[in-house]
C-alpha positions as CSV (number, residue, x, y, z in Angstrom):
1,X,67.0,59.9,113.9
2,X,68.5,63.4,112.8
3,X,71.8,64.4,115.6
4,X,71.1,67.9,114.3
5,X,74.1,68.1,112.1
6,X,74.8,66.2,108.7
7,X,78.9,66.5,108.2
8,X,79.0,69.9,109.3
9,X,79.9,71.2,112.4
10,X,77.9,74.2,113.0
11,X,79.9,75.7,116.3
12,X,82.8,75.1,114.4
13,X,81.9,77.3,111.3
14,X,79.9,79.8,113.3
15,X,82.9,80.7,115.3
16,X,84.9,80.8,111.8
17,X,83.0,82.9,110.6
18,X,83.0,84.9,113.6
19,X,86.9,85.1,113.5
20,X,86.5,85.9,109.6
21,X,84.4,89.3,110.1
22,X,86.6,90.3,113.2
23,X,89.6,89.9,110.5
24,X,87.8,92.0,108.3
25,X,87.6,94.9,110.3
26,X,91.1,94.6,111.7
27,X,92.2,94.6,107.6
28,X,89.6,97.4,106.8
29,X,91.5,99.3,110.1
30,X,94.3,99.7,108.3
31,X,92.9,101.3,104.8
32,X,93.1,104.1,107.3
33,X,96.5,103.6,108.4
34,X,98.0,103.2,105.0
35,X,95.8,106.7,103.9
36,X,97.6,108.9,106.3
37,X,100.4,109.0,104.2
38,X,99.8,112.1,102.6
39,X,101.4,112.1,98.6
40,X,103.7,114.7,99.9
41,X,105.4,112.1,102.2
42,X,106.1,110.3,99.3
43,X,108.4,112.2,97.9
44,X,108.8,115.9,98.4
45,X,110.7,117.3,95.8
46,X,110.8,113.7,93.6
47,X,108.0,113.9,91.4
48,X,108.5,111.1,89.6
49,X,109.6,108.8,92.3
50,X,106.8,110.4,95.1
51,X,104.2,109.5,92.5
52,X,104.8,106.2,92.0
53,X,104.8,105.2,95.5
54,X,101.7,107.3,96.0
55,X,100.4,104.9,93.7
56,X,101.9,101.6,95.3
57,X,100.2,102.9,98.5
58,X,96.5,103.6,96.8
59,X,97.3,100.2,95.3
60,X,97.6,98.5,99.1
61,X,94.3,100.5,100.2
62,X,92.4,98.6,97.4
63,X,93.9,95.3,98.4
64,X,93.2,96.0,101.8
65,X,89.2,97.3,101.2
66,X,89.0,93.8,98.7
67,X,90.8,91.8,101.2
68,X,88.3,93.3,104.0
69,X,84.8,93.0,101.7
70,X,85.7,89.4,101.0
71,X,86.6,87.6,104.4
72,X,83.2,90.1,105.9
73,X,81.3,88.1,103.1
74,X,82.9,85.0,103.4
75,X,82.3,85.1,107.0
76,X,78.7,85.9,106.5
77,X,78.4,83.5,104.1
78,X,79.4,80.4,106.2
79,X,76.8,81.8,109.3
80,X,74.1,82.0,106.7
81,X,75.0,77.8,105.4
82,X,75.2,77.2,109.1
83,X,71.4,78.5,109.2
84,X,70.2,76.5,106.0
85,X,72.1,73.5,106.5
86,X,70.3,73.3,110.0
87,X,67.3,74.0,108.5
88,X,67.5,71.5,105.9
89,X,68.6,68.5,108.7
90,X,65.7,69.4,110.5
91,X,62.9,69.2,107.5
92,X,64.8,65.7,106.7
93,X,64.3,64.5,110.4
94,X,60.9,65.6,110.5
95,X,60.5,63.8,106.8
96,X,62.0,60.6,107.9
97,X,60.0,60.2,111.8
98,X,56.9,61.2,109.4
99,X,58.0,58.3,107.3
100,X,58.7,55.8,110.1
101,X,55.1,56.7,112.0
């Protein structure tokens, strides 16, 4: 008789992956943060030096925006294996009571 779960606990990685998109947004929140520094903050007056923190800056924004896309899509993964695993127990159970009937 199927308990519903096979090695997985399903509250356990719904709520992960809960947590996970919440991260992401909090991450992607500060792509705008990190933008507000204008290249002329970076350096008035000291080309050279200005530009290359401009570019150590546009450099966090894209790890930020990656770091974001991938813990939204990790979390979305694990809430979609919660769905199929679940789905998969289920088809089992109902294989196995058709089996024992």
């Amino acid at each position: 008789m199927s308990t519903g779960e096979v090695g997985v606990q399903g509250d356990g990685l719904v709520s992960l992956g809960t947590k996970m998109r919440d991260s992401a947004g909090v991450v992607n929140g500060q792509v705008q943060q990190v933008a507000m520094v204008a290249p002329t903050d970076t350096g008035f007056g000291y080309k050279t030096q200005g530009d290359a923190i401009h570019n150590g800056l546009l450099a966090v924004q894209q790890w930020l925006k990656d770091w974001s896309e991938a813990t939204q899509l990790t979390g979305d993964a694990m809430g979609q294996t919660v769905v199929e695993v679940s789905t998969v127990d289920k088809e089992n159970s109902d294989n196995t009571q058709q089996a024992a009937s």
